[in-house]
N, CA, C and O of each residue as an XYZ file, in Angstrom:
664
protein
N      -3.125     17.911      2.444
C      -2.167     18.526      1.558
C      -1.954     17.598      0.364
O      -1.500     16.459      0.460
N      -2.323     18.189     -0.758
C      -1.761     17.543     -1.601
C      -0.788     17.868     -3.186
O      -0.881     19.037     -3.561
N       0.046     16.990     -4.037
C       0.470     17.718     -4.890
C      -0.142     17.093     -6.464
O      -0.820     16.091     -6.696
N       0.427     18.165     -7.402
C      -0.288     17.586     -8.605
C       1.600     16.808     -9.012
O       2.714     17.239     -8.718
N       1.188     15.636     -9.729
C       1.699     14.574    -10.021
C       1.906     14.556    -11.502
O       0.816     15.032    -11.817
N       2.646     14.308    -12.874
C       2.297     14.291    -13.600
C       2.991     12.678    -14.659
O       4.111     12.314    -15.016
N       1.294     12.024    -14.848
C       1.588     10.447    -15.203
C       1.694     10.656    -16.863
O       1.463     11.632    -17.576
N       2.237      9.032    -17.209
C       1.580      9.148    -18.328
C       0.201      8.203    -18.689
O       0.162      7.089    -18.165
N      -0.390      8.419    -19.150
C      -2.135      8.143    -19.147
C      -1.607      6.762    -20.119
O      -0.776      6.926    -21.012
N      -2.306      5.170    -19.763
C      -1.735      3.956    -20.122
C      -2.029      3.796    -21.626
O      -1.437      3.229    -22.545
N      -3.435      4.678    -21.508
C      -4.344      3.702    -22.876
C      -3.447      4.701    -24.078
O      -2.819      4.243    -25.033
N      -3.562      5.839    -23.799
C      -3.378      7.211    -25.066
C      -2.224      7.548    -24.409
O      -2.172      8.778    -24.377
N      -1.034      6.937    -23.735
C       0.457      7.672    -23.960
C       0.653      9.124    -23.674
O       1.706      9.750    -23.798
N      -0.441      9.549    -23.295
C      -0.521     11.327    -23.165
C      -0.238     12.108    -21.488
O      -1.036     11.913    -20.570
N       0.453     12.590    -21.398
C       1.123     12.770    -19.673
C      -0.842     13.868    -19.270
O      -1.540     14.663    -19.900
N      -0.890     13.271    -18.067
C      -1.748     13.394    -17.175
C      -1.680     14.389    -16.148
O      -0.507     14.178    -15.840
N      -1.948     15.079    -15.576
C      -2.199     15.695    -13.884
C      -3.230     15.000    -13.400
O      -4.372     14.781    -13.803
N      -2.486     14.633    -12.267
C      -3.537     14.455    -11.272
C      -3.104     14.364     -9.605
O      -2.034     13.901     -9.207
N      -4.000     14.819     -8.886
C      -3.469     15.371     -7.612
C      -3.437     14.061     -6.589
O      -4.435     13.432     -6.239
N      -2.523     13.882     -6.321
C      -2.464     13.076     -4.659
C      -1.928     13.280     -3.685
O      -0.800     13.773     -3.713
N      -2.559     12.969     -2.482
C      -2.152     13.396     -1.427
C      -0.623     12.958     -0.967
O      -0.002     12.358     -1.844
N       0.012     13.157      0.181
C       1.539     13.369      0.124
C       1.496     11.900      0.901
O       2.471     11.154      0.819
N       0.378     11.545      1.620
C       0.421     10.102      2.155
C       0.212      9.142      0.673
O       0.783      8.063      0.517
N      -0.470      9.599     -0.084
C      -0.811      8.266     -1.271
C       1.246      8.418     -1.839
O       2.068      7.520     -2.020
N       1.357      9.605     -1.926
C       2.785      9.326     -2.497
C       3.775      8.950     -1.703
O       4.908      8.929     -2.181
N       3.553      8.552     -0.246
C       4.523      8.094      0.691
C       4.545      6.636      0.240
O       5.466      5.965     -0.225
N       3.469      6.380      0.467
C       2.765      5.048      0.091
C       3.421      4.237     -1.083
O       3.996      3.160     -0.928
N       3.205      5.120     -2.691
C       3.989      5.004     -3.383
C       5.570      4.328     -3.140
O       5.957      3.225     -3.525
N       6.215      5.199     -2.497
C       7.275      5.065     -2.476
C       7.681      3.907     -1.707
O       8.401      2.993     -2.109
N       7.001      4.064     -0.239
C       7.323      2.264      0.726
C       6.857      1.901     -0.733
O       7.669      2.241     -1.593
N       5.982      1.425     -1.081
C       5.806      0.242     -1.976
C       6.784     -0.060     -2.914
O       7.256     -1.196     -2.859
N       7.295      0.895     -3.973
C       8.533      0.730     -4.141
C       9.992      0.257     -3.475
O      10.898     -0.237     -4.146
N      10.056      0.506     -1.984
C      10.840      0.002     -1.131
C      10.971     -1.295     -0.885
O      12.009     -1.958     -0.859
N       9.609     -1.710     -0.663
C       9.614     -2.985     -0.148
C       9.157     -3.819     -1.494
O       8.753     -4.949     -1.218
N       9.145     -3.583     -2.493
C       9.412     -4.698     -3.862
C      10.912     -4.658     -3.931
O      11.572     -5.634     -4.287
N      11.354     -3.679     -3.634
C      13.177     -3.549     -4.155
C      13.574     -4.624     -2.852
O      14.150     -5.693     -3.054
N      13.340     -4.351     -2.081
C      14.099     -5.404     -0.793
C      13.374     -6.686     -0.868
O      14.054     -7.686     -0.637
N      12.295     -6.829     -1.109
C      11.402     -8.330     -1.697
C      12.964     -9.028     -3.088
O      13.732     -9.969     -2.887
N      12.899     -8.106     -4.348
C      13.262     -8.734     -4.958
C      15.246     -8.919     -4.849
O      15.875     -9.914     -5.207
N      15.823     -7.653     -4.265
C      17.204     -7.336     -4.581
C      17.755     -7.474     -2.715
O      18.865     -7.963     -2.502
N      17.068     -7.107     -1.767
C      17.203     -7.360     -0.328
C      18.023     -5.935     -0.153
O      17.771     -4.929     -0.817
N      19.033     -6.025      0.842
C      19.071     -4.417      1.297
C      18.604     -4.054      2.592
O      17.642     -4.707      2.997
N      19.110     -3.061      3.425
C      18.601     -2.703      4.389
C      17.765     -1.510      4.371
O      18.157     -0.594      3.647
N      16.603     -1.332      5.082
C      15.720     -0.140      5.477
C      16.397      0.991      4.560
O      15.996      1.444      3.488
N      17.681      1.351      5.393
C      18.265      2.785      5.542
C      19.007      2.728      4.035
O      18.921      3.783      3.407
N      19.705      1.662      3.396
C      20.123      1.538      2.281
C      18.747      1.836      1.552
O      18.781      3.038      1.292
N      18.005      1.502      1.273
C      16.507      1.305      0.312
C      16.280      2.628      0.342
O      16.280      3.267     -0.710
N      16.015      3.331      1.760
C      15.412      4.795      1.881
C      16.566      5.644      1.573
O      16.145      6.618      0.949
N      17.237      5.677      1.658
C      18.712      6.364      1.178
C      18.118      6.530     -0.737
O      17.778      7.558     -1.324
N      18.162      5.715     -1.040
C      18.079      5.503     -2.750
C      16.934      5.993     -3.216
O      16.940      6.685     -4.234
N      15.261      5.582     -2.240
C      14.474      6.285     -2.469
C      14.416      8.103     -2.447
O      13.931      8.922     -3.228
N      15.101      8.216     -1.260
C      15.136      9.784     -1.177
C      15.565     10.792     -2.592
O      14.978     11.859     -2.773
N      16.719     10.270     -3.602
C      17.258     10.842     -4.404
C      16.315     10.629     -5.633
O      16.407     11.416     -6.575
N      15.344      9.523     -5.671
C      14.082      9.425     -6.617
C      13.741     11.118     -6.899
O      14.152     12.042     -6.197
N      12.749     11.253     -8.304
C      12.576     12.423     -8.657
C      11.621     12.096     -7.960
O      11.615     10.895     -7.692
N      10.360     12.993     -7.331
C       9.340     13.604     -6.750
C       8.982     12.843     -5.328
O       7.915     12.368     -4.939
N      10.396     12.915     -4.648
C      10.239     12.287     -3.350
C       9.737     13.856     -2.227
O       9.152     14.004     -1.154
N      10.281     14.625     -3.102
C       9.615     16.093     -2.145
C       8.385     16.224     -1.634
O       8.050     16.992     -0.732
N       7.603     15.336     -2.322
C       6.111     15.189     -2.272
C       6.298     14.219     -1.523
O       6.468     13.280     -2.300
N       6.358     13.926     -0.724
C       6.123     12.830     -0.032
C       5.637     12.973      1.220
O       6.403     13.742      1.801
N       4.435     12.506      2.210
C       4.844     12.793      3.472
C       5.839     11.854      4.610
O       5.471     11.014      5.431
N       6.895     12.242      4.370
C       8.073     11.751      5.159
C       7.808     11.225      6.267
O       7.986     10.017      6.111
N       7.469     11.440      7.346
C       7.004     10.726      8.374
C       6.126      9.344      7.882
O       6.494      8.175      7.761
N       5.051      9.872      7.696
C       4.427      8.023      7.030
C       5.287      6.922      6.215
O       5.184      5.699      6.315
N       6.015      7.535      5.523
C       6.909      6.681      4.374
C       7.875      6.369      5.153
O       8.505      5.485      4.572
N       8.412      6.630      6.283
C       9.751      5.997      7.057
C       8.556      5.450      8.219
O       9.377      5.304      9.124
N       8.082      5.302      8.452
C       7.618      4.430      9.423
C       6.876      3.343      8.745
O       6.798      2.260      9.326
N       6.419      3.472      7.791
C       5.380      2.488      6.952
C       6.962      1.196      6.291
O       6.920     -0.024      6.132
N       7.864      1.950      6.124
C       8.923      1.463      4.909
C       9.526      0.298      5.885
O       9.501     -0.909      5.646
N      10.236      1.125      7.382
C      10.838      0.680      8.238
C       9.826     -0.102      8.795
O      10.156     -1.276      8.626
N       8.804     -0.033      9.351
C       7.989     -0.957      9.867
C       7.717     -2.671      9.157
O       7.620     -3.795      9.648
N       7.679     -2.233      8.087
C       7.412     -3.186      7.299
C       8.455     -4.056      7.213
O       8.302     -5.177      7.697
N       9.307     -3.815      6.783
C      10.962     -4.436      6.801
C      11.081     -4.927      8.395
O      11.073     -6.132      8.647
N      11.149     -4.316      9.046
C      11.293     -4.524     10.255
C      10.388     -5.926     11.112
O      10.860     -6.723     11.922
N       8.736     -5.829     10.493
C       8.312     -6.505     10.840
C       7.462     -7.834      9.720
O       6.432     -8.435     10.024
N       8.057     -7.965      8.757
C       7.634     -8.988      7.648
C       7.207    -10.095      7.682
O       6.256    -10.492      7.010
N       7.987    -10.886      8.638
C       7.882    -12.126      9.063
C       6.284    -12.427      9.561
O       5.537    -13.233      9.006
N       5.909    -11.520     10.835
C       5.517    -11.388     11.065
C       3.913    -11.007     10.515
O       2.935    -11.582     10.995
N       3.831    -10.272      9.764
C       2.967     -9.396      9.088
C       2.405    -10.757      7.753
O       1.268    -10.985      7.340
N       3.781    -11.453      7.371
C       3.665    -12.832      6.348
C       3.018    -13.950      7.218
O       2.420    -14.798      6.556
N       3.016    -14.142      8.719
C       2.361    -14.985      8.967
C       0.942    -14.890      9.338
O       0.151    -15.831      9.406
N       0.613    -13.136      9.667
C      -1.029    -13.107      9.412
C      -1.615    -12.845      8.126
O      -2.841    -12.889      8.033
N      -0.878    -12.566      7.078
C      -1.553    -12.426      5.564
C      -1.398    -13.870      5.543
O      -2.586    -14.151      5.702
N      -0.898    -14.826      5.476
C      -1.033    -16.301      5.326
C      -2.347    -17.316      4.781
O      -2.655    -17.886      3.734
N      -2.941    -17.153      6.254
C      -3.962    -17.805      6.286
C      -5.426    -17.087      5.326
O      -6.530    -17.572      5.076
N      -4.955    -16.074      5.062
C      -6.311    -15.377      4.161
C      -5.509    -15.942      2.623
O      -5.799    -15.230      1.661
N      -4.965    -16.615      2.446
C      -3.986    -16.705      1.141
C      -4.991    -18.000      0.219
O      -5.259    -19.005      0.877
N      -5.310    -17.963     -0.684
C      -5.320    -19.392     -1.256
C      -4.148    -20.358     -1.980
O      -4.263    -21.408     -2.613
N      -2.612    -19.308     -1.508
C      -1.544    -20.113     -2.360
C      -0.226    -19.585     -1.442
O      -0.627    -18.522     -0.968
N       0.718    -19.741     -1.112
C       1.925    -19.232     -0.879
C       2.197    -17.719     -1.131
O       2.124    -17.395     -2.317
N       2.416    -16.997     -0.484
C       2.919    -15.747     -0.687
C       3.981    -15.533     -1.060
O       4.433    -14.431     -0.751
N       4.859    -16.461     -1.878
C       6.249    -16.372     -2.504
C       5.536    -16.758     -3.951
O       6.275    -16.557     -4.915
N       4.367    -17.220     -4.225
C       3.708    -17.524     -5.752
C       2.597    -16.247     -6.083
O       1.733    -16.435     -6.939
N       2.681    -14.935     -5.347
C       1.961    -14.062     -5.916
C       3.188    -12.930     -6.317
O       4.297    -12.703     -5.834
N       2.519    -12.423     -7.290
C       3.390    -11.441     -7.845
C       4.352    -10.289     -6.497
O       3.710     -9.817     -5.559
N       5.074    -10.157     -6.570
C       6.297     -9.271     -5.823
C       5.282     -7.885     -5.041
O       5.110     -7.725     -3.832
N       4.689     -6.960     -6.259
C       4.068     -6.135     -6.534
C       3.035     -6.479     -5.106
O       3.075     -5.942     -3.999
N       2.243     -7.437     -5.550
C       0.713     -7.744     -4.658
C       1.227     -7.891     -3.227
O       1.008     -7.327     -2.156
N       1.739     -8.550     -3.513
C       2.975     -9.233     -1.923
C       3.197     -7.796     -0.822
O       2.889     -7.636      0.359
N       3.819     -6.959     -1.752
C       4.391     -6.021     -1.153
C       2.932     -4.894     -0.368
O       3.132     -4.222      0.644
N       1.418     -4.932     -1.186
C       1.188     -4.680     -0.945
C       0.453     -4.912     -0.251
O       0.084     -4.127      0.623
N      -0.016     -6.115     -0.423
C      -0.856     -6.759      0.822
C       0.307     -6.678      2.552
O      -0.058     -6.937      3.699
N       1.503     -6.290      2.133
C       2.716     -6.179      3.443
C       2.408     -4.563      4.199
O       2.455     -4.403      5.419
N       2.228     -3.925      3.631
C       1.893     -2.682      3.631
C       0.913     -2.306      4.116
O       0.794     -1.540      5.072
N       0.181     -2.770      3.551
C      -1.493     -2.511      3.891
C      -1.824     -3.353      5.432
O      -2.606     -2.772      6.184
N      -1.400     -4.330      5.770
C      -1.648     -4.801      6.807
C      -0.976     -4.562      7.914
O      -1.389     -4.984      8.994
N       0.046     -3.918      7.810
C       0.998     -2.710      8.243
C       0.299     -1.684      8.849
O       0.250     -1.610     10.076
N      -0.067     -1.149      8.366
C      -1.317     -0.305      8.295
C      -2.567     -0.480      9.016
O      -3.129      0.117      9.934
N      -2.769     -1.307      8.428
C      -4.105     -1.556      9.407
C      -4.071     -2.244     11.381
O      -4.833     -2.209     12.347
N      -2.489     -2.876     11.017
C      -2.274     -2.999     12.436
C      -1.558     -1.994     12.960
O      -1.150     -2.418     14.041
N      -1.195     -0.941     12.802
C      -0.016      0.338     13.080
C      -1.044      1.288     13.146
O      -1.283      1.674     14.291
N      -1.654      1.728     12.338
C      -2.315      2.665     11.974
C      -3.796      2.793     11.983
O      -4.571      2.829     11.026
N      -4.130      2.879     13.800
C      -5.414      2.672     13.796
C      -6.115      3.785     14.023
O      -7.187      3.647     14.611
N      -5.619      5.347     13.553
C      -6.120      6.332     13.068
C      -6.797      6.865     11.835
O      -7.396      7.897     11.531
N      -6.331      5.332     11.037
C      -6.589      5.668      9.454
C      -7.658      4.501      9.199
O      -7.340      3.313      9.246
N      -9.065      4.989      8.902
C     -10.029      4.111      8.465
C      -9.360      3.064      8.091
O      -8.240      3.248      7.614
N      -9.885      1.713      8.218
C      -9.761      0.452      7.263
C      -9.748      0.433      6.123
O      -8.915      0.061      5.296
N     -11.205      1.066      6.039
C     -11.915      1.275      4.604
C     -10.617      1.821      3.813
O     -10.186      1.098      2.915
N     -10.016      2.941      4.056
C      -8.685      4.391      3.689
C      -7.933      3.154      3.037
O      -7.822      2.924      1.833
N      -7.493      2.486      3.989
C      -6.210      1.738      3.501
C      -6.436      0.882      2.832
O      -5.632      0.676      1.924
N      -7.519      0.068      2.951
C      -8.414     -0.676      1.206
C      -8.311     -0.052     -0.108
O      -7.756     -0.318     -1.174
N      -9.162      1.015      0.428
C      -8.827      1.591     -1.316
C      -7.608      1.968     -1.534
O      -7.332      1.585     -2.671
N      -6.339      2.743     -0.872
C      -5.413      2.786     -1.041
C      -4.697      2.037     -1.681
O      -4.003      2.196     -2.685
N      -4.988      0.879     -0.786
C      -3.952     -0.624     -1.340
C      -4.933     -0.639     -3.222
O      -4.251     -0.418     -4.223
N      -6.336     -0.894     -3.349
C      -6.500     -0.865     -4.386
C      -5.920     -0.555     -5.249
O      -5.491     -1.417     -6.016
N      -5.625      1.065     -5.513
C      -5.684      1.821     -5.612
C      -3.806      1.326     -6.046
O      -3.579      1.276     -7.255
N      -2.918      1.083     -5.340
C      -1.974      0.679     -5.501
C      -1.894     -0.458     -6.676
O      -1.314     -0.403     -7.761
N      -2.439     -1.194     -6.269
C      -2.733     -2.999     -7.285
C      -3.028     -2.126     -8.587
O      -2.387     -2.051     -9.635
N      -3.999     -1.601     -8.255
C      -4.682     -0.965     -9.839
C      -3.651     -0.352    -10.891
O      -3.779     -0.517    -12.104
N      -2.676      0.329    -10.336
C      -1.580      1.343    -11.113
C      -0.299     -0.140    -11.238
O       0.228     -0.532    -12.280
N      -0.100     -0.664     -9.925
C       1.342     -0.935    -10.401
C       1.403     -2.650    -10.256
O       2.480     -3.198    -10.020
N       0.333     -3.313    -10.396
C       0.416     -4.578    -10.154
C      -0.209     -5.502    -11.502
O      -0.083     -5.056    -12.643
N      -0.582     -6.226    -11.359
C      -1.210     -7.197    -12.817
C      -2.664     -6.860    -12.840
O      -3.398     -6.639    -11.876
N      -2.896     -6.861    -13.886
C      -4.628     -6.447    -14.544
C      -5.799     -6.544    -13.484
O      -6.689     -5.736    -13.218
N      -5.387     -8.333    -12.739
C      -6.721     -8.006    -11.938
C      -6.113     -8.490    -10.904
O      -6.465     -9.657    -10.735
N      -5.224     -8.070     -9.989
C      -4.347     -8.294     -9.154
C      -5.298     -7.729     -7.876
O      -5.447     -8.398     -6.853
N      -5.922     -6.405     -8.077
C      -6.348     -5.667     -7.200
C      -7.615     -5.996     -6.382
O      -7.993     -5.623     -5.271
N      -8.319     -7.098     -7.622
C      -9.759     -8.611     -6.768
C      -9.074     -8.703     -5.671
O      -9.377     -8.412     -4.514
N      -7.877     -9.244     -6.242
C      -7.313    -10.740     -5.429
C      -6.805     -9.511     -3.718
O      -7.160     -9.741     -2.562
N      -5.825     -8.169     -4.261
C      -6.159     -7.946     -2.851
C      -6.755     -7.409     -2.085
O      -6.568     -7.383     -0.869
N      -8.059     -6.591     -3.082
C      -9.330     -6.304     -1.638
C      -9.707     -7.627     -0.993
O      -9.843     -7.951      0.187
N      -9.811     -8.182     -1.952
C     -10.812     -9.845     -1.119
C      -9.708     -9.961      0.149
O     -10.234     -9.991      1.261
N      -8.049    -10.038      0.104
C      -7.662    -10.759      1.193
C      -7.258     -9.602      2.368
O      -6.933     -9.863      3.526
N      -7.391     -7.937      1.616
C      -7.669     -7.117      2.813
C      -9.249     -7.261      3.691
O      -9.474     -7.179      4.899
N      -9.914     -7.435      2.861
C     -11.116     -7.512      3.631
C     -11.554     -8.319      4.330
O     -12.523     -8.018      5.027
N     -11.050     -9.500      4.386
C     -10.514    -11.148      5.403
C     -10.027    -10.473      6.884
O     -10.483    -10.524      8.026
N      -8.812     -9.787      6.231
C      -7.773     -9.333      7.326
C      -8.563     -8.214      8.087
O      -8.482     -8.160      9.314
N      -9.273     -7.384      7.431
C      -9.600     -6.264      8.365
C     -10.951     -7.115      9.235
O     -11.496     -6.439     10.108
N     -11.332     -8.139      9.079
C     -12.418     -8.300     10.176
C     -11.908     -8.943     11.098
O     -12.438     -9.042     12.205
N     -10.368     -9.686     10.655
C      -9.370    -10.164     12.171
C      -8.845     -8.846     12.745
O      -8.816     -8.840     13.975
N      -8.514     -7.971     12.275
C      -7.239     -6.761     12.584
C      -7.957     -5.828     13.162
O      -7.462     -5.158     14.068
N      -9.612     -5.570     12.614
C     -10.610     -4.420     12.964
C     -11.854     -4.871     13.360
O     -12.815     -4.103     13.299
N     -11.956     -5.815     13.691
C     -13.070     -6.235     14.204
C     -14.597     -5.930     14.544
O     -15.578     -6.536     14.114
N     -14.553     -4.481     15.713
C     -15.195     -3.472     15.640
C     -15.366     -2.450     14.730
O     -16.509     -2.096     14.442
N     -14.258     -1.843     14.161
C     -14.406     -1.162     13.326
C     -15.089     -1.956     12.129
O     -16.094     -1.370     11.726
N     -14.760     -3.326     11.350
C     -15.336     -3.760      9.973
C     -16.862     -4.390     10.376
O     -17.627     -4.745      9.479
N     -17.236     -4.497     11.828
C     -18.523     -4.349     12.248
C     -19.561     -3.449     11.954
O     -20.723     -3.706     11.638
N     -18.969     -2.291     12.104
C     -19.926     -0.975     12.029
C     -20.144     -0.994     10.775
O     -19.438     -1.369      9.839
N     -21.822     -0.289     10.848
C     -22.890     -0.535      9.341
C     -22.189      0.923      9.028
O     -21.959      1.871      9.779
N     -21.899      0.695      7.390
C     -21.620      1.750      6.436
C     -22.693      2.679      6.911
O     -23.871      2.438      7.175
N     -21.925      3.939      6.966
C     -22.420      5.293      6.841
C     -23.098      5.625      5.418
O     -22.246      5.610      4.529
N     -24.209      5.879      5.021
C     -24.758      5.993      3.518
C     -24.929      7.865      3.595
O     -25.772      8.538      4.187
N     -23.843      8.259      2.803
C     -24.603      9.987      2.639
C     -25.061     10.402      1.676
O     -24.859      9.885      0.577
N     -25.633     11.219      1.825
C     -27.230     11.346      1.142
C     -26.471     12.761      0.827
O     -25.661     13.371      1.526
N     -27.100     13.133     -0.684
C     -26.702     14.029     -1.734
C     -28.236     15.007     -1.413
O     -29.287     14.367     -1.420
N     -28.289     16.267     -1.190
C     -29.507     17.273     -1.138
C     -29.564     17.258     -2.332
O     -30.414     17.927     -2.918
């Protein structure tokens, strides 16, 4: 399921459509959650309370975004001491933005072992790319892709599927 979205386009200022699914906009939104409690603190239910009244939270798929939001919050500490060691610097010296999403994403990949690895890579990309610093999004495939051969082991084992175009 998905809805059309409407951005404004960075280079030419000109509002955009474009469709995403109701998980990329859940996604969205934890990520927004957990920079607001990164930078201002707050509880879960306070954060999601505030998110809910956001314009185009209708789109959202609700279930993923309260378990992804709450999970995360819930389990940070935690989640900060296995992004750690893939780090080349402190995770209080990368941008808020990256932080949050490398929190998320590994969230994910340990919660959510219905959803390809690969899914939540580009996702997180995909995240860095829109709302983080220019080339923010290197820095976190390289340290998702660290993490998914501790977190997925088997799964970041298996040889890419190559499909072939008739």
């Amino acid at each position: 399921m998905s809805s059309t979205v409407t951005e404004i386009d960075s280079t030419s200022g000109n509002p955009t459509e474009k469709y995403k699914s109701r998980r990329r906009i859940a996604r969205e939104f934890a990520l927004q959650g957990i920079y607001q409690w990164q930078v201002a603190g707050g509880s879960a239910g306070f954060i999601e309370q505030q998110l809910r009244e956001s314009d185009g939270f209708k789109h959202v798929d609700d279930k993923h975004f309260v378990h992804v939001l709450h999970g995360v919050l819930q389990h940070a500490e935690e989640l900060e001491k296995i992004i750690l060691p893939h780090l080349d610097r402190a995770l209080t010296e990368l941008s808020p933005v990256e932080s949050a999403i490398l929190l998320l994403s590994t969230f994910e990949l340990i919660h959510n072992p219905e959803i390809p690895y690969r899914a939540i890579i580009n996702e997180a990309i995909e995240l860095a790319r829109t709302y983080g610093g220019s080339d923010g999004y290197k820095y976190v495939n390289g340290v998702l892709d660290k993490l998914a051969v501790q977190l997925r082991p088997v799964e970041a084992a298996m040889p890419r599927t190559v499909k072939h175009r008739p």
